[in-house]
SESEDREN-387442 format. One record per residue (C-alpha): residue in one letter; chain; x, y, z. Coordinates in nm, 2 decimals. Last residue first. Layout:
a, A, X, Y, Z
...
***
This chain:
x, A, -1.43, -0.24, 1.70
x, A, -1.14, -0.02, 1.79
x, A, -0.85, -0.28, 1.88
x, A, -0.53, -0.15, 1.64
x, A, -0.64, 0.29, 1.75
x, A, -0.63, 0.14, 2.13
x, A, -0.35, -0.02, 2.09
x, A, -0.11, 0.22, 1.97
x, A, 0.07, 0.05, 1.68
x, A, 0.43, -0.10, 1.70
x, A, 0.45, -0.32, 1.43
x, A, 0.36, -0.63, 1.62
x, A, 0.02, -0.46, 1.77
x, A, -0.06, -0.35, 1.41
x, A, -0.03, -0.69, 1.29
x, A, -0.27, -0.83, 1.59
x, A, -0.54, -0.60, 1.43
x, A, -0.48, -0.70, 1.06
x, A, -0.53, -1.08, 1.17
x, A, -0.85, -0.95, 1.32
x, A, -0.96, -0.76, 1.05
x, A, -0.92, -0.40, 1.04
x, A, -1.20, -0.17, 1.06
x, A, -1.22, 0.15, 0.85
x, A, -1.42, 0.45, 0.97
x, A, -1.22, 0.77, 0.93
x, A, -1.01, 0.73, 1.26
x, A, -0.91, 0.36, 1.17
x, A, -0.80, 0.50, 0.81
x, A, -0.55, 0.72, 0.95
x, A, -0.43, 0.47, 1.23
x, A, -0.38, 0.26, 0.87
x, A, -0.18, 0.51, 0.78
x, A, 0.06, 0.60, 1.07
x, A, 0.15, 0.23, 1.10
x, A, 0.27, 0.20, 0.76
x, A, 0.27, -0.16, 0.79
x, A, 0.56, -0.37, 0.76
x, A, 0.58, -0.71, 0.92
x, A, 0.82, -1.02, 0.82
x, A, 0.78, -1.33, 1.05
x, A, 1.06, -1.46, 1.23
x, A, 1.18, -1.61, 1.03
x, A, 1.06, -1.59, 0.69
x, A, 0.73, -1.73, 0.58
x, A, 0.49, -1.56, 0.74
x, A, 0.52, -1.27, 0.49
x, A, 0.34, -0.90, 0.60
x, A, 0.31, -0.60, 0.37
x, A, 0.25, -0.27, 0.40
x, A, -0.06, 0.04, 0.34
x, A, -0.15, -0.05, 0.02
x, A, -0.46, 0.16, -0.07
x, A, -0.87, 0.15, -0.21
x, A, -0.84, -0.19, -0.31
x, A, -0.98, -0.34, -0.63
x, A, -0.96, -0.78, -0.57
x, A, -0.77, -1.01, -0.41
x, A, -1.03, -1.05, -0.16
x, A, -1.32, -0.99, -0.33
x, A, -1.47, -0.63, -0.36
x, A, -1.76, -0.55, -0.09
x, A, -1.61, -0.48, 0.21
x, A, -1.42, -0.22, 0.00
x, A, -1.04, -0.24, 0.06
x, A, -0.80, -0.06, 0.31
x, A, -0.49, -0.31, 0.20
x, A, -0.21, -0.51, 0.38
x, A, -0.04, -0.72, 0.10
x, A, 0.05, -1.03, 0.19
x, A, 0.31, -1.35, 0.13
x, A, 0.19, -1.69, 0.02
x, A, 0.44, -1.98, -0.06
x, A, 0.24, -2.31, -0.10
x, A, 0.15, -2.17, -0.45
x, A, 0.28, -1.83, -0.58
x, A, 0.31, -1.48, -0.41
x, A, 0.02, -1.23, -0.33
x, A, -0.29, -1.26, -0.07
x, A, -0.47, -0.96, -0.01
x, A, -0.46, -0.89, 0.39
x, A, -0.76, -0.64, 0.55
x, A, -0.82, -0.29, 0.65
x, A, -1.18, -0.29, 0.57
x, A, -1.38, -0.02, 0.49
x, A, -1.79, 0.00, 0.42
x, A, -1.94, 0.22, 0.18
***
């Protein structure tokens, strides 16, 4: 089975926020996830950010990859960067 640390989208029309989830590559994107793991809106300024930073290094050291948008995330929320760019 394949993780993905990736962004669920949530909130209503022409206003999206996001969930940051550790997800099935499989399931859809706003589909079953495994965990929440924080939350990211675009909309505020400047941009609102909160990932449990600890977790998701958790899930990059048992296989997960995080997408790219996920990966520059973790750089703004204060994530080592070599755990936020394994490949």
């Amino acid at each position: 089975m394949a993780v993905h640390i990736r962004l669920r989208r949530t909130g209503t029309t022409r206003k999206p926020a996001y969930r940051v989830v550790v997800a099935d590559s499989r399931a859809a994107r706003d589909g079953k996830f495994i965990e929440v793991i924080g939350h990211y809106n675009p909309l505020t300024n400047p941009p609102t950010v909160k990932i449990q930073v600890e977790r998701a290094q958790e899930w990059i050291k048992k296989g997960a990859q995080p997408s790219n948008t996920v990966k520059n995330l973790l750089k703004r929320a204060g994530s080592a960067p070599a755990a936020a760019t394994k490949a």
